[in-house]
LUMDREN-548176 format. One line per 4 residues: their letters; for each residue y, z, x of C-alpha. Coordinates in steps of 0.25 Angstrom, whole numbers, plus 2048, in hexadecimal, padded with zeros to 3 digits. Example, Ala and Ser with C-alpha at 12.3 -4.5 7.8 and 13.67 -1.06 7.14 Angstrom:
<pts>
as	7EE/81F/831 ~ 7FC/81D/837
</pts>
This chain:
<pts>
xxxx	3AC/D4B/616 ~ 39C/D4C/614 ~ 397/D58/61E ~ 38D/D50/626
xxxx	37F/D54/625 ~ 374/D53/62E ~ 366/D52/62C ~ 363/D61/62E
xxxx	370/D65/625 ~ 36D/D5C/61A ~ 369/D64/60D ~ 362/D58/605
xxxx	356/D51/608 ~ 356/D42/60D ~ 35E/D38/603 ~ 354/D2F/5FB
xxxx	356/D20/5F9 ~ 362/D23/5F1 ~ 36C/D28/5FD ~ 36D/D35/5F3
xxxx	366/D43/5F9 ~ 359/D4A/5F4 ~ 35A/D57/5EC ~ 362/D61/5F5
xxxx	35C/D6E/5FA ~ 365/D78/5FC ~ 35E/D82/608 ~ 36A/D7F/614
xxxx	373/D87/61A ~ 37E/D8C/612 ~ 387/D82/61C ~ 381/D75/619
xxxx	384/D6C/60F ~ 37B/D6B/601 ~ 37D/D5F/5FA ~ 378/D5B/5EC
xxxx	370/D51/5E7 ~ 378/D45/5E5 ~ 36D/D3E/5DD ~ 370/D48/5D1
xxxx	37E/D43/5D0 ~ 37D/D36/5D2 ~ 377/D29/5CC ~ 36D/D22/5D6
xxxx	378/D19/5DC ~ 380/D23/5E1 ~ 37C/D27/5EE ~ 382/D34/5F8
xxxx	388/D31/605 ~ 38B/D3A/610 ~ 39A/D34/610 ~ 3A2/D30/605
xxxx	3A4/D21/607 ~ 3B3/D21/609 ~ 3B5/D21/619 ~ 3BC/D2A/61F
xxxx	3C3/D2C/62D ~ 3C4/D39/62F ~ 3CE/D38/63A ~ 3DA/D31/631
xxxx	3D6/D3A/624 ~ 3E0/D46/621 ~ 3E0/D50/618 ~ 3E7/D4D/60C
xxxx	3F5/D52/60A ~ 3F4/D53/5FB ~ 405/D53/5FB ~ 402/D45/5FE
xxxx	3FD/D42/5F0 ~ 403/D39/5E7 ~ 3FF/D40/5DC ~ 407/D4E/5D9
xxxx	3FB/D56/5D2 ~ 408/D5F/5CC ~ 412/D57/5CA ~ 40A/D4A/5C4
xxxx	407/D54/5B8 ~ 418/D56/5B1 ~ 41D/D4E/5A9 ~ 42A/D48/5A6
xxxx	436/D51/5AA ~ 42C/D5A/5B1 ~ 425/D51/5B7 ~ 434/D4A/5BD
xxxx	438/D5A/5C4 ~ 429/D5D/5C9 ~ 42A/D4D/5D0 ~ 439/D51/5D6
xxxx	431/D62/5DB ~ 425/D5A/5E2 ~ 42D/D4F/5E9 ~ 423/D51/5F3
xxxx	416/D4F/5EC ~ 40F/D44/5E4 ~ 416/D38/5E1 ~ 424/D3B/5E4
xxxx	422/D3D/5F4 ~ 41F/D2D/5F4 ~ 428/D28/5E8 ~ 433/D32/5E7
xxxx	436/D3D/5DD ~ 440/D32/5D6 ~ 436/D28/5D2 ~ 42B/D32/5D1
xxxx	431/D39/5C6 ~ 435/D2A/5C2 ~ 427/D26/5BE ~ 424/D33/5B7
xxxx	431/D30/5AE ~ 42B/D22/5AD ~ 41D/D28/5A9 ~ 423/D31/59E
xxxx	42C/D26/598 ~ 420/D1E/598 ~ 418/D28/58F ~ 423/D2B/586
xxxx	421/D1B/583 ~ 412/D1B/57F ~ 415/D25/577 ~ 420/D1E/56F
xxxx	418/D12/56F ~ 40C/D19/56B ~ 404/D10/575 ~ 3F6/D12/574
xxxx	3F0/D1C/580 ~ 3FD/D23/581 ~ 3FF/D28/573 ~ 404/D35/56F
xxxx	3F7/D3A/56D ~ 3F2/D35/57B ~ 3FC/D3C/582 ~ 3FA/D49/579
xxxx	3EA/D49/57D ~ 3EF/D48/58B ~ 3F9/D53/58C ~ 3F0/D5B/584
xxxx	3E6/D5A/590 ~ 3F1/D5F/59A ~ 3F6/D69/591 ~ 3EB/D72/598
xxxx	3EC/D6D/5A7 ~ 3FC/D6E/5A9 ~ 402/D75/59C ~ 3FE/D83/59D
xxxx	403/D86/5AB ~ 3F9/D8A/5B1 ~ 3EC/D84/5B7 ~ 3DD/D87/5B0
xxxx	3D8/D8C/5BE ~ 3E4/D97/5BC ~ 3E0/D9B/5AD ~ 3D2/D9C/5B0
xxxx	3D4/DA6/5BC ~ 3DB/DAE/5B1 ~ 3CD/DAE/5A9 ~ 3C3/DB9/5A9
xxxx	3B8/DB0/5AF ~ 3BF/DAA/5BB ~ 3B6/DB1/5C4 ~ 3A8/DB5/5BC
xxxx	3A4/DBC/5CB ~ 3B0/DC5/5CC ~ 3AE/DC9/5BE ~ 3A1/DCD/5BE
xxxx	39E/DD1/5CC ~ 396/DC6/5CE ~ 392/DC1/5DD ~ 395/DB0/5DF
xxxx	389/DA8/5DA ~ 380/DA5/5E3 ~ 377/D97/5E4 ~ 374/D8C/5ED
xxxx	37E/D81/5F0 ~ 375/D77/5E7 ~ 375/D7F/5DB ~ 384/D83/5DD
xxxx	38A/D75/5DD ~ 382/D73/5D1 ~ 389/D81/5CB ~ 394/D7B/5CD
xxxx	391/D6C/5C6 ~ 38D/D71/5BA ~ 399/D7B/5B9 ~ 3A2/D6F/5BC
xxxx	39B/D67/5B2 ~ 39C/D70/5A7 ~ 3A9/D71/5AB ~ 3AC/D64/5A9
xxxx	3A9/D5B/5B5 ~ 3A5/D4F/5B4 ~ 39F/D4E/5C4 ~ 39D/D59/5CE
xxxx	39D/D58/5DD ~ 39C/D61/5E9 ~ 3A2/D5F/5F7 ~ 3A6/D68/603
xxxx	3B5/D6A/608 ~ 3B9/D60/613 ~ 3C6/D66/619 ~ 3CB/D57/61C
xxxx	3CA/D54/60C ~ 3D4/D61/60A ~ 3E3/D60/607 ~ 3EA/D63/614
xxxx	3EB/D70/615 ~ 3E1/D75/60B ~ 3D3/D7E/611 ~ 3C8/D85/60D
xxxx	3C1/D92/611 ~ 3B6/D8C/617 ~ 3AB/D91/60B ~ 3B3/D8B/603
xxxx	3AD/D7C/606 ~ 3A7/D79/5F8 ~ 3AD/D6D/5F1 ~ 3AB/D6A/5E1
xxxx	3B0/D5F/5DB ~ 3B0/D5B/5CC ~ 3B3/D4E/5C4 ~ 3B9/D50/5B7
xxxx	3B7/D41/5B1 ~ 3C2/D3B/5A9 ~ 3BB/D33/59C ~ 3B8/D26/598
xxxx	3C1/D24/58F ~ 3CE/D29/597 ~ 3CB/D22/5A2 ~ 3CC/D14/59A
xxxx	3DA/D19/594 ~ 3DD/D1F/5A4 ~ 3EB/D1C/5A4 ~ 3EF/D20/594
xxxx	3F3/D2D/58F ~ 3E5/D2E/589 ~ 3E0/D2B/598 ~ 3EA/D35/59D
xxxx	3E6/D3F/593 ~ 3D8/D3D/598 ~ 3DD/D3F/5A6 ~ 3E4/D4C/5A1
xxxx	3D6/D52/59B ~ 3D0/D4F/5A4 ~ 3D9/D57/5AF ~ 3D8/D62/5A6
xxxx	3C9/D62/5A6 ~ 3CA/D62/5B5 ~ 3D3/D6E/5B5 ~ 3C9/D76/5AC
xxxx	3BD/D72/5B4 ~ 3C5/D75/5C1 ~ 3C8/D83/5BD ~ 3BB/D87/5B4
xxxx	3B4/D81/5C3 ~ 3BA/D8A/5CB ~ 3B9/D97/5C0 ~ 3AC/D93/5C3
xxxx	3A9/D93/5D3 ~ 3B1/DA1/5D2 ~ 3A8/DA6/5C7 ~ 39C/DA3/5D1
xxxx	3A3/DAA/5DC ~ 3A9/DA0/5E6 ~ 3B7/D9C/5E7 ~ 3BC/D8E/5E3
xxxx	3CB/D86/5E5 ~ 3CF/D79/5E1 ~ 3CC/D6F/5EE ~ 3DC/D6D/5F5
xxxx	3D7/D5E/5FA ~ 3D5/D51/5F2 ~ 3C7/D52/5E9 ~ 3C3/D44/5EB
xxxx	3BD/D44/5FB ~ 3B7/D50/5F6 ~ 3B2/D4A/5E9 ~ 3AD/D3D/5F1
xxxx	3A6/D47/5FD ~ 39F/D4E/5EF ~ 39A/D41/5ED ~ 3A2/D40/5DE
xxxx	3A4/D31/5E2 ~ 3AA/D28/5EB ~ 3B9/D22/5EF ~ 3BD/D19/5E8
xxxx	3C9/D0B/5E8 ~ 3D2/D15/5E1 ~ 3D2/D1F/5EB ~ 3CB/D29/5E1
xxxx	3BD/D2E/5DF ~ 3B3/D25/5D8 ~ 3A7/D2C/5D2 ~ 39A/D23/5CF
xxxx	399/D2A/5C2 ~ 3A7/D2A/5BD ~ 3B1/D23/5C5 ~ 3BE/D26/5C7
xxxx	3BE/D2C/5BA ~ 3C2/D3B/5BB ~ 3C8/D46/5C3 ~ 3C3/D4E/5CF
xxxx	3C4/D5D/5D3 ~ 3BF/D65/5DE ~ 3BF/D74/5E1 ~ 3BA/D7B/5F0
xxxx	3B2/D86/5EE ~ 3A9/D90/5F7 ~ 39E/D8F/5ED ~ 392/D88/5F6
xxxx	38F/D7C/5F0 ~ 385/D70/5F2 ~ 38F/D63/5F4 ~ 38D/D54/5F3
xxxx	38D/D49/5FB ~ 396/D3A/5F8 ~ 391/D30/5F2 ~ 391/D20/5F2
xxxx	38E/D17/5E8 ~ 395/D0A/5EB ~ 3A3/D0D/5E8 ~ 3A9/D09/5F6
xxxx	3A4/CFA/5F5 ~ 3A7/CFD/5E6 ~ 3B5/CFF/5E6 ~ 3B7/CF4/5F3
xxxx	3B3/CE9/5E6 ~ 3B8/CF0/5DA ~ 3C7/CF2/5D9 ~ 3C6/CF6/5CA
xxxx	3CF/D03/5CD ~ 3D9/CFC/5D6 ~ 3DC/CF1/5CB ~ 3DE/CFC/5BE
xxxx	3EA/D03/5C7 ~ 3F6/CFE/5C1 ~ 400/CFF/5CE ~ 3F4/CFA/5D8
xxxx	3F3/D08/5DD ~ 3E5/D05/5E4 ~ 3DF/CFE/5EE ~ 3D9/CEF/5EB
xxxx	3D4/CEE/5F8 ~ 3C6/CEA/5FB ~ 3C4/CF5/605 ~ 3C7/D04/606
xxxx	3D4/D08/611 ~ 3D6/D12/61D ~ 3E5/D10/619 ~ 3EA/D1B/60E
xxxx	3F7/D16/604 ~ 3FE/D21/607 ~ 400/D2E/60A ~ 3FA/D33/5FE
xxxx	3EC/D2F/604 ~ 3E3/D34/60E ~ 3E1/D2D/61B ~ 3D2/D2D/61F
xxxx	3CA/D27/617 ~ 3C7/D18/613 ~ 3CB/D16/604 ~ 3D2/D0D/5FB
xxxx	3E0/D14/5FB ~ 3E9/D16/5ED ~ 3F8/D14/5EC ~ 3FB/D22/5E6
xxxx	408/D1F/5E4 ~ 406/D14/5DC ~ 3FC/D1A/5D4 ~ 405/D28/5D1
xxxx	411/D20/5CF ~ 40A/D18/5C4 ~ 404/D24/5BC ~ 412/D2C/5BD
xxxx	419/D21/5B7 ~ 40D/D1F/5AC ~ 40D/D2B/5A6 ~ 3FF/D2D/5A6
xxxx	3F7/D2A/5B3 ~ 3EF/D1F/5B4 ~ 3E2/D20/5BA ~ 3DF/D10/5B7
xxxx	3D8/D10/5C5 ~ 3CE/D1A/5C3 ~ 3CA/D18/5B3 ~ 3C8/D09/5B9
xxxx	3BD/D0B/5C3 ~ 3B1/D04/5BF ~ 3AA/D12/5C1 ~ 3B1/D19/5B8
xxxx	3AA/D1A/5AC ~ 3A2/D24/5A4 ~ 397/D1C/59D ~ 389/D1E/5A1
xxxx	384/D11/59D ~ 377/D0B/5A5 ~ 383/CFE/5A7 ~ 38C/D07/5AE
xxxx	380/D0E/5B6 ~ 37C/D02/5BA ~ 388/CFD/5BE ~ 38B/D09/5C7
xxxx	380/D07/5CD ~ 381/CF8/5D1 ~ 38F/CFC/5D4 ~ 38A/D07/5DF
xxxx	37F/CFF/5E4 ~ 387/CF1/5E5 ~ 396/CF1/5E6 ~ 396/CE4/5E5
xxxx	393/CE6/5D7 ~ 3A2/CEC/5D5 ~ 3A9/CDF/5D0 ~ 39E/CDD/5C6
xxxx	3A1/CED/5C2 ~ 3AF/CEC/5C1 ~ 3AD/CDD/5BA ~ 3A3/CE4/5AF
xxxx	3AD/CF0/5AD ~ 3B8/CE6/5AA ~ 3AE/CE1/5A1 ~ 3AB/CED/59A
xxxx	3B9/CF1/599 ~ 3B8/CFD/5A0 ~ 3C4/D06/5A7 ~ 3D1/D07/5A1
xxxx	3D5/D00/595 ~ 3E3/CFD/590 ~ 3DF/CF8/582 ~ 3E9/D00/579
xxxx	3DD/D00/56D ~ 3D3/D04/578 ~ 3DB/D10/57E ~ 3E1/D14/571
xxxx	3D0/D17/56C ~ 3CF/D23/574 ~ 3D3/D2B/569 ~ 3C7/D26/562
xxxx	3BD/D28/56B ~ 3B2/D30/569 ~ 3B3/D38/576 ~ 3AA/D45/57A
xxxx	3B0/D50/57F ~ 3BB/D4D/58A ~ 3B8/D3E/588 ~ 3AC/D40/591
xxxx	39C/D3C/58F ~ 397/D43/59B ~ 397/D49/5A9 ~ 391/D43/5B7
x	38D/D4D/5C4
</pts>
């Protein structure tokens, strides 16, 4: 939820023609918000809002219960026998507590017969080398027992001030955020956004001192090339390095606030209201965030920390007419998962989504089910959105923009993508050329704020 801002609190001067603010000055009290400069981050078509463009009623929202969730962040990760006694110890979480632990286990039996087939078969995108290139990438995440954030708290460095005596950094809120961009970057963010805490986007349960108010969130993008093989072992393995990337730049991050001085924790709430207030992107038909510079292509993170920071505001470029017209998403999902209708709901599917807010509401059921009994995810949905794409060619820049400034324009979009043979590609030749590729390092061309 945006803090509202009157004339006397607001710390930029009066928005040009483009809906975005001047340059921000940062001389206010130390309680008011600072917000950046959303023209620095932004093409000319993206505008900032006050609100996110999602409605929300604040009077039938609840804070999420993340046992509710369909997907068991713990459990979701063992495989084969392992996998069947962690389902049958967390009856209660994920996936089992709406399907039962029977059919649950069920569909990971299924999904691991169903790899041992492409293997035998040899089947192009789920060789033997596919699936090597993805356990590799997980080899670090989940085999060494312990987590990065817990190896580099063992390091010399984990706190520079503590080691030499030095007092936290010191700066204004402006130049902070902008510490912290280009650490994230370097890190190996693709995006980087600020927001504040809002208690009603926290897990039930779940606070804050109230210093601790300072949101970060980070965008680690997956590639190109993964997203068109999404739900192959070769996307899967994309997935995989990806997730490790995250790790790394979750835990180098916050060896790095604690190295200035101030204290950080992983945020206990869902990333996406807070990546949506940070002005990342908007929400889109799949129920996920949709950035204007790469889609749905990627994973988000956010820590809290007490480090003041200069935050941002939402953002709109069309995407809510966009998505009403477009349907590309909702068409990819193999088990009709998502919404085709023609306008957002106040009505969730199930429990495992939040009441209070206007959106187009998944079936997560369907959607776990589905990836479980594949054996490697899926992720159609979000590789096929007509934003997701890394090129930046003057056709798709143009585009964009036709797209942000008329939505009426999304059939042509979506008709031109077809066209173009973007999204994922099932073309055994086509998927099986990855190994030829000539990929720069991690598969990706470059980095957006």
């Amino acid at each position: 939820m945006t803090p509202e801002l009157s004339i006397e609190e607001t710390t930029v001067n009066d928005a040009d023609d483009t809906g975005l603010p001047s340059e921000p000055v940062d001389e206010t009290p130390v309680s008011a918000p600072v917000y950046r400069d959303q023209r620095k981050r932004y093409p000319w078509w993206v505008k900032g809002v006050n609100e996110p463009t999602t409605a929300t009623d604040w009077e039938r929202h609840r804070r999420m219960n993340p046992e509710r969730l369909v997907l068991d962040l713990v459990s979701r990760f063992y495989h084969g026998k392992d996998r069947a006694e962690v389902v049958r110890k967390r009856a209660n979480l994920g996936l089992p507590q709406y399907i039962g632990v029977d059919k649950t286990a069920a569909l990971a039996k299924k999904g691991l017969a169903r790899k041992k087939r492409w293997l035998e078969e040899n089947s192009p995108g789920f060789r033997h080398e596919d699936w090597a290139l993805g356990h590799a990438a997980e080899s670090v995440q989940y085999n060494l027992g312990f987590d990065f954030y817990e190896f580099t708290a063992k390091s010399a460095f984990v706190n520079v001030c503590e080691r030499f005596g030095l007092e936290p950094w010191k700066g204004s809120k402006l130049e902070a955020s902008r510490k912290i961009e280009k650490a994230a970057i370097a890190l190996g963010a693709s995006q980087v956004g600020f927001a504040q805490i809002d208690p009603m986007y926290l897990y039930e349960g779940a606070s804050y001192p109230p210093e601790m108010k300072y949101v970060i969130v980070t965008y680690i993008r997956w590639t190109h090339e993964g997203d068109r093989r999404r739900d192959t072992a070769l996307g899967w393995a994309d997935n995989r390095i990806c997730s490790s990337r995250q790790d790394f730049l979750n835990s180098a991050l916050r060896n790095f606030i604690r190295g200035l001085g101030y204290r950080e924790s992983v945020l206990r709430g869902p990333f996406i209201p807070y990546a949506v207030n940070a002005g990342m992107g908007e929400l889109g038909r799949a129920n996920r965030l949709v950035s204007p510079v790469h889609g749905m292509g990627g994973r988000i993170t956010a820590l809290v920390t007490d480090l003041p920071l200069a935050i941002d505001k939402p953002i709109d470029f069309g995407l809510q007419k966009f998505c009403g017209s477009c349907r590309k998403c909702a068409k990819a999902c193999p088990v009709d998962a998502l919404s085709m209708e023609k306008e957002p709901s106040w009505e969730p599917k199930g429990a495992w989504n939040n009441p209070g807010k206007r959106a187009y509401f998944e079936d997560s059921v369907k959607c776990i089910s589905y990836m479980a009994s594949r054996g490697t995810g899926c992720s159609l949905c979000l590789a096929a959105c007509p934003w997701t794409k890394q090129s930046k060619t003057s056709l798709h820049y143009v585009a964009k923009a036709l797209a942000a400034k008329l939505p009426s324009m999304a059939r042509a979009m979506v008709f031109l993508d077809d066209l173009f043979g973007y999204g994922p590609i099932s073309d055994p030749e086509l998927i099986e050329k990855w190994w030829d590729l000539d990929l720069p390092e991690y598969g990706l061309d470059s980095h957006h704020r």
